[in-house]
C-alpha positions in Angstrom: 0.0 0.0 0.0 0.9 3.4 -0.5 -0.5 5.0 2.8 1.2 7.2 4.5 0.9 9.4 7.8 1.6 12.2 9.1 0.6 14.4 12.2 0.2 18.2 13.1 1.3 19.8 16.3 -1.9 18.9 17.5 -1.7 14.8 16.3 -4.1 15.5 14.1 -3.6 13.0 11.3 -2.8 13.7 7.8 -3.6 10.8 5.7 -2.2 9.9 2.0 -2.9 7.2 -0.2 -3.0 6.3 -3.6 -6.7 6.3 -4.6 -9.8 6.7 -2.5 -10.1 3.1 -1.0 -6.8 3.0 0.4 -7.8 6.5 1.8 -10.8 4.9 3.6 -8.5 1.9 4.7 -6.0 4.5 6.0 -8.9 6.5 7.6 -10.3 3.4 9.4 -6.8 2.5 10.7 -5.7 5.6 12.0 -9.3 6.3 14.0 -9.5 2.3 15.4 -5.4 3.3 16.9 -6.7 6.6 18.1 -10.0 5.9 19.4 -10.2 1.9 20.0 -12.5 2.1 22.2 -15.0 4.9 21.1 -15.1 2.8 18.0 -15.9 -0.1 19.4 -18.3 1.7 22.6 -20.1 3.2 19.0 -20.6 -0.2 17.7 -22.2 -2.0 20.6 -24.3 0.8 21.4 -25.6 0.7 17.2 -26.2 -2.8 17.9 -27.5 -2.9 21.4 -25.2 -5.0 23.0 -23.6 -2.2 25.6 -25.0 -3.5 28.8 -23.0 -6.4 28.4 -19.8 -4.5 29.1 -21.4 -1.5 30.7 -24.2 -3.0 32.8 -27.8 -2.8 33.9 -27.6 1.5 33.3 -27.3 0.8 29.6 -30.2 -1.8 29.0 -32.5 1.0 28.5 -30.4 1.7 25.0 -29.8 -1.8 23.7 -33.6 -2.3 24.4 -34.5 0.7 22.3 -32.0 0.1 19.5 -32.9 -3.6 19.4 -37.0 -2.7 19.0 -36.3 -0.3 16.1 -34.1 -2.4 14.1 -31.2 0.2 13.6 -28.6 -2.9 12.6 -31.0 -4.3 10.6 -32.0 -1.1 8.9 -27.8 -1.1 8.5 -27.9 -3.9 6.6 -30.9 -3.0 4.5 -29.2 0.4 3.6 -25.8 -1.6 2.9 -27.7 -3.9 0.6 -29.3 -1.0 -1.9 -26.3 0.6 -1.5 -24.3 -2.4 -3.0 -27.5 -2.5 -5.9 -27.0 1.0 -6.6 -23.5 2.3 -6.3 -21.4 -0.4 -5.2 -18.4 2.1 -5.8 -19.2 3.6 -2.7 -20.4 0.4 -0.7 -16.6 -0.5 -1.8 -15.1 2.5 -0.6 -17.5 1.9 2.6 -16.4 -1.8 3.0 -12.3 -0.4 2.4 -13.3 2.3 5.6 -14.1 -1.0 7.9 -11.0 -3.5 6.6 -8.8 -0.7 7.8 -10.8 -0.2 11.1 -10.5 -4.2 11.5 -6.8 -3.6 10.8 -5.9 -1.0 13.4 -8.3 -2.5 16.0 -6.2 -4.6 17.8 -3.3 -2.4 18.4 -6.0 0.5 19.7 -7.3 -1.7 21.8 -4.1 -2.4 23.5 -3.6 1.1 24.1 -6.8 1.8 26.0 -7.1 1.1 29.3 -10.6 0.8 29.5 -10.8 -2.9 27.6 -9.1 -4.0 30.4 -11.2 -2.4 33.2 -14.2 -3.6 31.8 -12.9 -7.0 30.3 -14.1 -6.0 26.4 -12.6 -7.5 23.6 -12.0 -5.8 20.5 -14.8 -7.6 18.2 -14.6 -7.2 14.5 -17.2 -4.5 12.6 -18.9 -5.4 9.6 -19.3 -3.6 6.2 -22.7 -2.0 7.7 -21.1 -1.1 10.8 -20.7 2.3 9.9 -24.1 2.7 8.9 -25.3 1.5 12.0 -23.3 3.7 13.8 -24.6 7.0 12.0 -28.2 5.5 12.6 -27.4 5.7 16.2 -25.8 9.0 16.5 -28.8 10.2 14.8 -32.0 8.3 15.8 -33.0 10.8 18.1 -31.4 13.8 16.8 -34.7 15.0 15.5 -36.4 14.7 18.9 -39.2 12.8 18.2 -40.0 11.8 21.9 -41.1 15.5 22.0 -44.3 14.1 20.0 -45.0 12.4 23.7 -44.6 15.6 25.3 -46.7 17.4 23.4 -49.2 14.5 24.0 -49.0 14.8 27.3 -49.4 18.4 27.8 -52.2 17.9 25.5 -53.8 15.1 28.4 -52.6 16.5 31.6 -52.5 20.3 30.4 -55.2 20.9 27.6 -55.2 20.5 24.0 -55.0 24.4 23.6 -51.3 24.3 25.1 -50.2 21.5 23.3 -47.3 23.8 21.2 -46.6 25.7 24.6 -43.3 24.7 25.4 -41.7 24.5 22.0 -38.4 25.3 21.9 -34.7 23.9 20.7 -35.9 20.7 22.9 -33.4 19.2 25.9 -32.2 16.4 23.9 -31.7 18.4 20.6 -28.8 18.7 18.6 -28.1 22.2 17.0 -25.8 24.6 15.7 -24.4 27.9 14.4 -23.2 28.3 11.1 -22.3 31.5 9.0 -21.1 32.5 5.6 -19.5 36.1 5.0 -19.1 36.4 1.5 -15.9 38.1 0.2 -17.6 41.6 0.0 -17.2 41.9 3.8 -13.7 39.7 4.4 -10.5 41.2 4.1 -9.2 39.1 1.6 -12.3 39.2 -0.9 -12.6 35.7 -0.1 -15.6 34.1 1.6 -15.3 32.7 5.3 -17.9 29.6 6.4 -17.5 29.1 10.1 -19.8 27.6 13.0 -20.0 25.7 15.5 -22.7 22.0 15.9 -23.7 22.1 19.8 -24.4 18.5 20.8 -24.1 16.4 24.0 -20.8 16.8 24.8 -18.8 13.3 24.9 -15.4 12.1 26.0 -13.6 11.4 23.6 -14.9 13.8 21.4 -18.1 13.0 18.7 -16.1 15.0 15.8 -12.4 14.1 15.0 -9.8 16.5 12.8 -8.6 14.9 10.1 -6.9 15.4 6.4 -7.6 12.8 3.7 -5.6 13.3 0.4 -5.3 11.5 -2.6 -4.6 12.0 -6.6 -8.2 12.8 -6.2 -8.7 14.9 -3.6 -7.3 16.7 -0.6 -9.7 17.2 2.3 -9.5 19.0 5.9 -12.4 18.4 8.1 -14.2 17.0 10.7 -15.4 13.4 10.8 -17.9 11.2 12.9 -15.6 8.3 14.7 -16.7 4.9 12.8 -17.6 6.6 9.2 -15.9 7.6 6.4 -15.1 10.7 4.7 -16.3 14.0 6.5 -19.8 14.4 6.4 -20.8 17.7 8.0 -17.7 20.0 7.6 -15.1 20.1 5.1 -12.6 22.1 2.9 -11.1 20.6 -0.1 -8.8 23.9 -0.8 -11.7 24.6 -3.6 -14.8 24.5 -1.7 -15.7 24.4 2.0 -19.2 23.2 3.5 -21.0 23.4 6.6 -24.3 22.1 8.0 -26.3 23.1 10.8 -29.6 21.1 12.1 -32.6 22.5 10.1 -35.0 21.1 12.8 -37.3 19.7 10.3 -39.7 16.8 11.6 -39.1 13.7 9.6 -39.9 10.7 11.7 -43.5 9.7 13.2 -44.9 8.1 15.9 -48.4 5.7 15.1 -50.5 4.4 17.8 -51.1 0.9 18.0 -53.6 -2.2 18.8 -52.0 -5.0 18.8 -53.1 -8.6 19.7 -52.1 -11.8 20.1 -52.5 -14.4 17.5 -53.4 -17.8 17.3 -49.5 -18.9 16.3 -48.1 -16.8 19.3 -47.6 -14.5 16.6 -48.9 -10.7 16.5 -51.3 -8.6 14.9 -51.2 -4.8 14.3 -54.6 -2.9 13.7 -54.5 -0.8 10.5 -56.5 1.1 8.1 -56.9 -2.2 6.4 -57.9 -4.2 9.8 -56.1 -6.8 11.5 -53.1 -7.7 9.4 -50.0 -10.1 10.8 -46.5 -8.3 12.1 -43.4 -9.3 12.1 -42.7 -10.4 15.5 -39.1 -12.2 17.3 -37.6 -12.6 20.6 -33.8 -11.2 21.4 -32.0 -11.4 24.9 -29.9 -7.9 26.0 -26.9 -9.6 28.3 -26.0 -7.5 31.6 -23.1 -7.6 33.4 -23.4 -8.2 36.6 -27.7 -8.4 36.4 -29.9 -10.7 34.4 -30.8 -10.5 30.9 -33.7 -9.1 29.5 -35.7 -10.9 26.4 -36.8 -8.2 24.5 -40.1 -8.9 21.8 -38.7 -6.8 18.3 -42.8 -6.4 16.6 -42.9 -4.5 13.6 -46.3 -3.2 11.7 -47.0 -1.9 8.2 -46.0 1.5 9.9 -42.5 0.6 11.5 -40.8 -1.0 14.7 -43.1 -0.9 18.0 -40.6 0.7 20.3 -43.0 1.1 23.5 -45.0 -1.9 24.9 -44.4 -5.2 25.8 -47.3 -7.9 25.4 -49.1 -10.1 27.1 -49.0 -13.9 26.2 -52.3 -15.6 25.4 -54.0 -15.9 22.1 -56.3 -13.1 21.8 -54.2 -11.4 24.3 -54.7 -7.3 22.8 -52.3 -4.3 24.6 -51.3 -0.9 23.2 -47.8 0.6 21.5 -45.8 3.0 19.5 -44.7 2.6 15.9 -41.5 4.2 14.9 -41.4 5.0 11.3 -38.6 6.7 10.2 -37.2 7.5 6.4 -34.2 4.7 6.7 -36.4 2.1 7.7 -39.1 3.2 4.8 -36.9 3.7 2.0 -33.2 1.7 2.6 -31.8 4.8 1.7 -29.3 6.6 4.2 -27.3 8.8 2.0 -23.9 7.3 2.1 -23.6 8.1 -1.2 -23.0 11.6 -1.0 -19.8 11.3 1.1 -17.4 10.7 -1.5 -18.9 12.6 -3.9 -18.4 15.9 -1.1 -14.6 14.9 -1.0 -13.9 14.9 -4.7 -16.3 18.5 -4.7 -14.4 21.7 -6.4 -17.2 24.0 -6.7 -20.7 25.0 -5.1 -22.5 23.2 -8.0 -20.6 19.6 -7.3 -21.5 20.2 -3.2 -25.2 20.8 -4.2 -25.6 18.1 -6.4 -24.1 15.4 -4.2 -26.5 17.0 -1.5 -29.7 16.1 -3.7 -29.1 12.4 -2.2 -28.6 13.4 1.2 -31.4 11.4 3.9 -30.6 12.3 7.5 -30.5 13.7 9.7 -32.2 17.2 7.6 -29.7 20.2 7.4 -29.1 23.7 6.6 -26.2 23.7 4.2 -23.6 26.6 3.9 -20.9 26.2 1.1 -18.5 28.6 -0.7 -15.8 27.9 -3.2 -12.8 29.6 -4.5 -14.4 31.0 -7.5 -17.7 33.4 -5.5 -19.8 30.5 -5.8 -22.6 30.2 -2.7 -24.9 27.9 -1.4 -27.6 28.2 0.8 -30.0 24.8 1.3 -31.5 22.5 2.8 -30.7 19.0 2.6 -32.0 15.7 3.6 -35.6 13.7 3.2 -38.9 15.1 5.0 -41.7 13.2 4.2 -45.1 14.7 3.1 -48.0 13.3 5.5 -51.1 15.4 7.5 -49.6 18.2 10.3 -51.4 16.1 13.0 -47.9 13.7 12.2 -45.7 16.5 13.2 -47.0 17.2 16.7 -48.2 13.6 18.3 -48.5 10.1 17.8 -51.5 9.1 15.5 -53.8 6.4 15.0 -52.2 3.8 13.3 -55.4 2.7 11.6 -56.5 6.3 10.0 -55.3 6.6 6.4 -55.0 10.0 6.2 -51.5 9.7 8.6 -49.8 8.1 5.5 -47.0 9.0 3.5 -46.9 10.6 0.5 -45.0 8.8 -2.1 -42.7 11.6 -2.7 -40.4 14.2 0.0 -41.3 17.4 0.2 -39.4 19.7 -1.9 -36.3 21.5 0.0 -35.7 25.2 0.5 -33.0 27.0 -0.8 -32.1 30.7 -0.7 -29.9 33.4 -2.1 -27.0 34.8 0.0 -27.9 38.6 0.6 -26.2 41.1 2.5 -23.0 39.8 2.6 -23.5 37.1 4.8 -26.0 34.0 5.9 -26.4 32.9 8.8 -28.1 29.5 10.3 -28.4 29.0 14.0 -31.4 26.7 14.5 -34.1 29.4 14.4 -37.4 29.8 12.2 -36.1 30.6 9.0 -35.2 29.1 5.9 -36.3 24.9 7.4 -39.5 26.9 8.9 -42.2 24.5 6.5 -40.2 21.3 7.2 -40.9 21.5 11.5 -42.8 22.7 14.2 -40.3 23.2 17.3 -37.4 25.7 16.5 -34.8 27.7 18.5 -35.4 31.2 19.6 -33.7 33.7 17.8 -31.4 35.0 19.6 -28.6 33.3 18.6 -29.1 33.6 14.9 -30.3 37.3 15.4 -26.8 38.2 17.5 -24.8 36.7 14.7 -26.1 38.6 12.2 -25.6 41.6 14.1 -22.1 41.0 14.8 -21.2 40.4 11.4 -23.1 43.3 10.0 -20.6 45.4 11.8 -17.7 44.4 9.8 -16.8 44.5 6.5 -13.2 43.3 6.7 -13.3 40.3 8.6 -10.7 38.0 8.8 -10.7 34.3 10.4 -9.0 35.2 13.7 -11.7 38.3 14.2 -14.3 35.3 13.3 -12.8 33.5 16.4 -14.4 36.9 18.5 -18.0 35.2 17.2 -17.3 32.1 18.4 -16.7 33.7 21.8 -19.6 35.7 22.4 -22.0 35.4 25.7 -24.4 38.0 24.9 -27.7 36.9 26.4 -30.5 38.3 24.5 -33.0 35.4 26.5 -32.4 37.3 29.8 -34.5 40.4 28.4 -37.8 39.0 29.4 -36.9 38.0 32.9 -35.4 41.3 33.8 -38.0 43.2 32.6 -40.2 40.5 34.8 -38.0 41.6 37.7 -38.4 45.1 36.8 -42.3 44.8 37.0 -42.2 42.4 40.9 -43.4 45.5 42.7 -42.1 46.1 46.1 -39.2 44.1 47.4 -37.4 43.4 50.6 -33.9 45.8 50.6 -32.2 42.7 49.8 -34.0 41.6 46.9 -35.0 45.1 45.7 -30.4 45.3 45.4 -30.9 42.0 43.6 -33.1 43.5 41.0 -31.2 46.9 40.7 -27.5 44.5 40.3 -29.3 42.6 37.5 -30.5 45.7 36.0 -27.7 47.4 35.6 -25.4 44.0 34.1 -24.7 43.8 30.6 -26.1 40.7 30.2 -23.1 38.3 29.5 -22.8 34.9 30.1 -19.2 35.1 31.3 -17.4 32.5 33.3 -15.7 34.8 36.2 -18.8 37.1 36.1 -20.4 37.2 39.5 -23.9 39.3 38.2 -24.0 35.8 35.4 -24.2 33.7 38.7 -27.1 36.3 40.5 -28.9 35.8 36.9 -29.1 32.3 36.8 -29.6 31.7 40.4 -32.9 34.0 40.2 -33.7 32.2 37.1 -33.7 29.0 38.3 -35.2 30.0 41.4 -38.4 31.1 38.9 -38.2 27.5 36.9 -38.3 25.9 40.2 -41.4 28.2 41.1 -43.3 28.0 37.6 -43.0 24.2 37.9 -44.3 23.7 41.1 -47.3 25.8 40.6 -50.4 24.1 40.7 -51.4 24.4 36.8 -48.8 22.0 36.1 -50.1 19.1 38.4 -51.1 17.2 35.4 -47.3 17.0 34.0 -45.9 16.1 37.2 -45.0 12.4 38.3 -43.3 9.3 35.6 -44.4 9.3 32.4 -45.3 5.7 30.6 -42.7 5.6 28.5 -39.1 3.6 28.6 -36.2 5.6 30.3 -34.7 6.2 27.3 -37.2 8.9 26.3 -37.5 10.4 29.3 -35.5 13.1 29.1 -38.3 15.0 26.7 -39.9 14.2 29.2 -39.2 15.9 32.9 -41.3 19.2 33.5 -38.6 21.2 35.1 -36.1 21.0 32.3 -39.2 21.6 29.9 -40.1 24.9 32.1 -36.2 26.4 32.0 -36.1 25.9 28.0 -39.8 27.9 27.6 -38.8 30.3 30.3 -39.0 33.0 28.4 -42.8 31.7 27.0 -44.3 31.3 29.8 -43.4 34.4 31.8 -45.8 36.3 29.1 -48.7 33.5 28.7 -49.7 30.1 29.2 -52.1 28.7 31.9 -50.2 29.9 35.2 -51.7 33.4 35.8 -50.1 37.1 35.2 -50.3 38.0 39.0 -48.5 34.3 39.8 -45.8 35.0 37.3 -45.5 38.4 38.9 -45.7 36.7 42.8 -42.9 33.7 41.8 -40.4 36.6 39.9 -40.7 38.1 43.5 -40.2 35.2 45.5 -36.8 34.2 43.5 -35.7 37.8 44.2 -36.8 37.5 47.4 -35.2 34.1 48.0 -31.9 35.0 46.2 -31.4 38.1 48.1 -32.0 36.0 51.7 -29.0 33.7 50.5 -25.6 33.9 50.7 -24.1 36.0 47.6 -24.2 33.5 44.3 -20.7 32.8 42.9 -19.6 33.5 39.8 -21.5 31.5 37.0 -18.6 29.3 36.0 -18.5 28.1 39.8 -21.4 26.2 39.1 -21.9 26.1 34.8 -18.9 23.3 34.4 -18.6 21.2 31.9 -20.1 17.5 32.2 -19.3 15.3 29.4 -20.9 11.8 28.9 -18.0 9.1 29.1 -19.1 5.3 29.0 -17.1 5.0 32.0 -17.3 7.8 34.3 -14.6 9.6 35.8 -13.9 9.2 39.2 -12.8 12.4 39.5 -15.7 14.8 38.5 -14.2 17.8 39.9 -11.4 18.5 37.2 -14.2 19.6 34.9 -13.5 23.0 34.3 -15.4 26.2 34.4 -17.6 26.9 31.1 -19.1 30.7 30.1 -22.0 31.2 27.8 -25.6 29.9 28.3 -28.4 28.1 25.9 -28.9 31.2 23.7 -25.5 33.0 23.8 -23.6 32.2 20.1 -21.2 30.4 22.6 -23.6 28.2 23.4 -23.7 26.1 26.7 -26.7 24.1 28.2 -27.2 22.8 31.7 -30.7 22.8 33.4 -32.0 25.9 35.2 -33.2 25.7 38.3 -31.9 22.1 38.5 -28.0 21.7 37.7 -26.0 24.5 36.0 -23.6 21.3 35.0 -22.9 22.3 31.2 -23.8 18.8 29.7 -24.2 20.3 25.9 -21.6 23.1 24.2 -19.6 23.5 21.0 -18.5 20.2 19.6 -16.0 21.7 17.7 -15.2 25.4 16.1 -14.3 26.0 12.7 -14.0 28.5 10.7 -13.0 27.7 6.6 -11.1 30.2 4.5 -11.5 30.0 0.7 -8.7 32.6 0.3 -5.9 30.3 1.9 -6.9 27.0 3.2 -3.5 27.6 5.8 -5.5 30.7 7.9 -8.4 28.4 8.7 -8.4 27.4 12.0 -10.5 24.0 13.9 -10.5 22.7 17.9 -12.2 20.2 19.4 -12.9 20.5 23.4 -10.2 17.5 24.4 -8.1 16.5 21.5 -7.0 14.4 18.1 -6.3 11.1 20.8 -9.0 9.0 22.6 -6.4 7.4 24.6 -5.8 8.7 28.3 -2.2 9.5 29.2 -1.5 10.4 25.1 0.0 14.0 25.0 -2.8 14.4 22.4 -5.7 13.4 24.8 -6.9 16.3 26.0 -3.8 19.2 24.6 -6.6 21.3 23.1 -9.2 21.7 26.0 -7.1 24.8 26.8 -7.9 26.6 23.6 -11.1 25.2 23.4 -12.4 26.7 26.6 -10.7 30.4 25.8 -12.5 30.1 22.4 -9.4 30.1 20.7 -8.8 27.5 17.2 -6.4 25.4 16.4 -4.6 26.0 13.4 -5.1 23.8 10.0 -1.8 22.9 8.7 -1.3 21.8 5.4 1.8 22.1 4.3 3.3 18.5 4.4 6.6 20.0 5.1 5.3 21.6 8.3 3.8 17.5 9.0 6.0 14.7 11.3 5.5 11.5 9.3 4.3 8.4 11.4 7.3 5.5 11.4 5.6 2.2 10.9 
């Protein structure tokens, strides 16, 4: 082979080869000897075996996963891949030899096989498939559907939309393009940020692929090929952020027993037979749990276990989603992005993007622009977008074609996509406020020579437009102790940023979530208080308080607790917060809490983190019940078409998933300053890997 590799300052790899598929070999080796095991935690969890290693805490997962069928929707999507372009199932199948290849050696590397007894196993050609299933199956929320139905039961069908909002478990983003009338080089600048649960090791990896081909910079998902969401190829440079569309639905379901042992499913054409099988989740260190996999006409049942006995009838949820429907998954598109050169060649490939739906951003060296979105949303009855639906009505059926996908010119010098009702506004119903799309837009419009280290400035900014309705809440209280009435007048005067050392942050957020704790306890909300019926997996949608903190800023002006309550809780958190000792300084409290499949003993290295849910520097915890900052910037980026050399990249730990590597954890620093990382691409400038 012709592979060779080399690494920044950073050990970021830099990967050449002779043709795409050694590329893809040389991409799976390098990431299964940096990241061994959050390859193979990624693997288990897409097929639902992590409680096996993990134990009972997981079983929630591999029960979910295992009831809607992501490996075998894998291997579905593999299959018309290998009908339909078996280039790229080739190139797919190259990506896991290498992984297979580099396995064994990562594995001996990380500690944590050998504190949990796990074996490297061997991944399949769908592997990666099943991997960006899982990464994705609930990134467009649709346990907020049982939300909304139960606000509709225990609240009233007329607040049924109340709390929408960039949902707890929602992935998002910001993304902007300046084109090169307002950069200092008269070349465009595409840079963002995707804002997801924030893991350890890291969900996006730096890395350079290069071939006679191509020659990529970008960030990739751990476990699949190419670099789907963000890349420059020296000619053209994407980004994507979520576009919030609602593309998967939730059916109601009678079910019964049949004669056989079998099941039935209750459609619009009557009782018709599912496809019904036992599998067995192993736990360490607990019992197994058999696990009945049902699937109707509409998709896998992924709520309710049934009785035994013929006749036997019980009640469940149908998952349909596009993957499932179609065997489509998009895989397609990622080598076509690689070998890109203009606007034109990213669009195109994007026709035959599937999921999850984004807002596209590109630019290339020549002024071309792009502004889309991308991905399939199919084209049933609104009722589908807001709650499950009766299984047997046909009008909750899909059309037999997507609907069609905005696209808009880039005006003003700049675009900007942060999440918010905009361009993606007929695809969904739940979107994020504008605040952090509107600030961007501000602070771009105040330059028209920007450069990517000012771009860095956006990046960093805590500006926190959300805090306006509160404080003018507080403003309206009415008469206050001394102590709270200083409160008020401290919070007044503060110029509203989310900094880390900032000790009138901490006063805000300690009033605020002193109101969520208020507004959730009142008495209007009785009916949304207490478990929900629904598997652990989904209950994060699913807790009231958290639901309060995100609609905050709704429910201070309307919704079903009364004006002169809002008015009476706003004074009691002054009131309350004033009695107390002095809040610290938000970052005291707002530190950063990143998921690890083994948790580290020693939770108290986490360091501090500024910014808040609606500041561009974007970091979410839950008011009023942990300011712990669980979701943040993934990664930063910002792409210059002018020279490829002044763009800049960081992750929040680093290019190694190994701890004890100097490259675990080298760029957290940076990261937390809101500085980037330089992109190197000068091989020159590279050390070359020995070996």
């Amino acid at each position: 082979m012709s592979i060779e590799v080399y690494r920044d300052a950073y050990g970021v790899p830099h990967l050449r080869a002779a043709d795409p598929a050694e590329l893809a070999f040389a991409q799976g080796r390098v990431t299964a000897r940096d990241r061994a095991w959050q390859l193979e935690v990624e693997r288990h969890r897409a097929q639902g075996t992590t409680a096996a290693f993990l134990g009972a805490a997981e079983a929630g997962w591999d029960v979910f996963v295992r009831r809607a069928r992501l490996a075998d929707t894998a291997r579905r999507c593999l299959a018309r891949l290998e009908e339909h372009d078996p280039e790229t199932a080739d190139w797919v199948r190259a990506y896991v030899d290498g992984v297979n290849d580099g396995l064994a050696e990562g594995a001996r590397r990380a500690p944590e096989f050998a504190a949990t007894g796990l074996a490297a196993g061997r991944w399949e050609a769908w592997t990666p498939l099943a991997v960006w299933l899982s990464t994705h199956i609930l990134f467009a929320g649709f346990p907020t559907k049982l939300w909304r139905e139960r606000v509709a039961t225990g609240l009233g069908e007329e607040w049924t939309e109340l709390f929408a909002a960039d949902g707890p478990a929602t992935a998002g983003s910001n993304g902007w393009l300046v084109t090169g009338e307002r950069t200092a080089s008269g070349s465009a600048l595409v840079a963002g940020d995707p804002h997801r649960f924030i893991e350890a090791p890291g969900v996006y990896q730096q890395i350079r692929l290069s071939c006679p081909r191509y020659d990529v910079v970008g960030l990739a998902v751990p476990g699949v090929p190419g670099l789907a969401h963000f890349g420059h190829t020296g000619h053209v440079a994407w980004a994507i952020t979520n576009a919030m569309a609602d593309y998967q639905d939730l059916y109601r379901e009678r079910l019964r027993r049949a004669a056989d042992g079998g099941v039935e499913a209750y459609g619009p054409d009557g009782w018709r037979p599912a496809a019904a099988h036992t599998e067995t989740v192993e736990v360490s260190g607990g019992e197994p749990v058999t696990v009945e996999v049902v699937e109707t006409a509409r998709g896998p049942v992924v709520t309710g276990d049934g009785p035994e006995g013929t006749g036997a009838e019980w009640e469940g949820l149908s998952l349909r989603y596009v993957p499932r429907v179609t065997g489509l998954l998009g895989f397609e598109v990622l080598p076509r992005l690689l070998a890109a050169r203009t606007v034109d060649e990213v669009d195109t490939a994007l026709d035959g993007w599937v999921e999850p739906v984004n807002v596209v951003l590109a630019a290339d060296t020549d002024g071309g622009l792009l502004h889309r979105v991308a991905g399939h949303v199919p084209v049933r009855d609104r009722a589908n977008s807001l709650r499950p639906v009766p299984a047997w009505e046909p009008v909750h059926a899909w059309a037999a074609e997507p609907a069609p996908l905005p696209r808009a010119a880039v005006t003003d010098g700049y675009a900007v996509m942060a999440n918010a009702r905009g361009l993606a506004a007929p695809l969904g119903v739940e979107f994020a406020p504008p605040h952090r799309a509107d600030r961007i837009a501000a602070l771009l419009d105040g330059s028209a020579a920007w450069t990517p280290e000012a771009t860095a400035a956006v990046h960093r900014d805590t500006d926190n437009r959300a805090a306006a309705r509160l404080l003018a809440a507080g403003e309206a209280a009415g008469d206050l102790s001394p102590a709270a009435a200083d409160v008020r007048e401290r919070l007044l005067a503060w110029d509203r940023r989310m900094a880390a050392d900032s000790l009138d942050a901490g006063l805000f957020a300690a009033v605020r979530g002193a109101v969520v704790r208020g507004l959730a306890g009142h008495e209007a909300f009785a009916g949304l208080r207490g478990p929900a019926p629904y598997p652990e997996v989904f209950q994060p949608w699913l807790y009231l308080g958290p639901r309060v903190g995100l609609a905050l800023e709704t429910l201070l002006v309307t919704g079903p607790v009364p004006a002169a309550d809002v008015r009476r809780i706003v004074a009691g958190a002054l009131e309350e917060t004033g009695a107390g000792d002095p809040p610290a300084a938000w970052g005291a409290t707002h530190r950063l809490a990143p998921w690890q499949a083994l948790p580290d003993p020693d939770d108290d290295r986490w360091p501090e983190l500024g910014g808040d849910h609606d500041c561009v520097l974007s970091t979410s915890s839950a008011p009023g019940y942990t300011d712990r900052g669980a979701r943040a910037s993934a990664a930063r980026y910002v792409w210059d078409l002018a020279d490829r050399e002044r763009s800049g990249w960081i992750v929040p730990f680093g290019a190694s998933g190994v701890a004890g590597d100097p490259h675990h954890e080298d760029q957290l620093p940076l990261w937390l300053r809101g500085d980037l990382a330089p992109v190197t691409t000068d091989w020159n400038r590279l050390t070359k890997e020995q070996g």
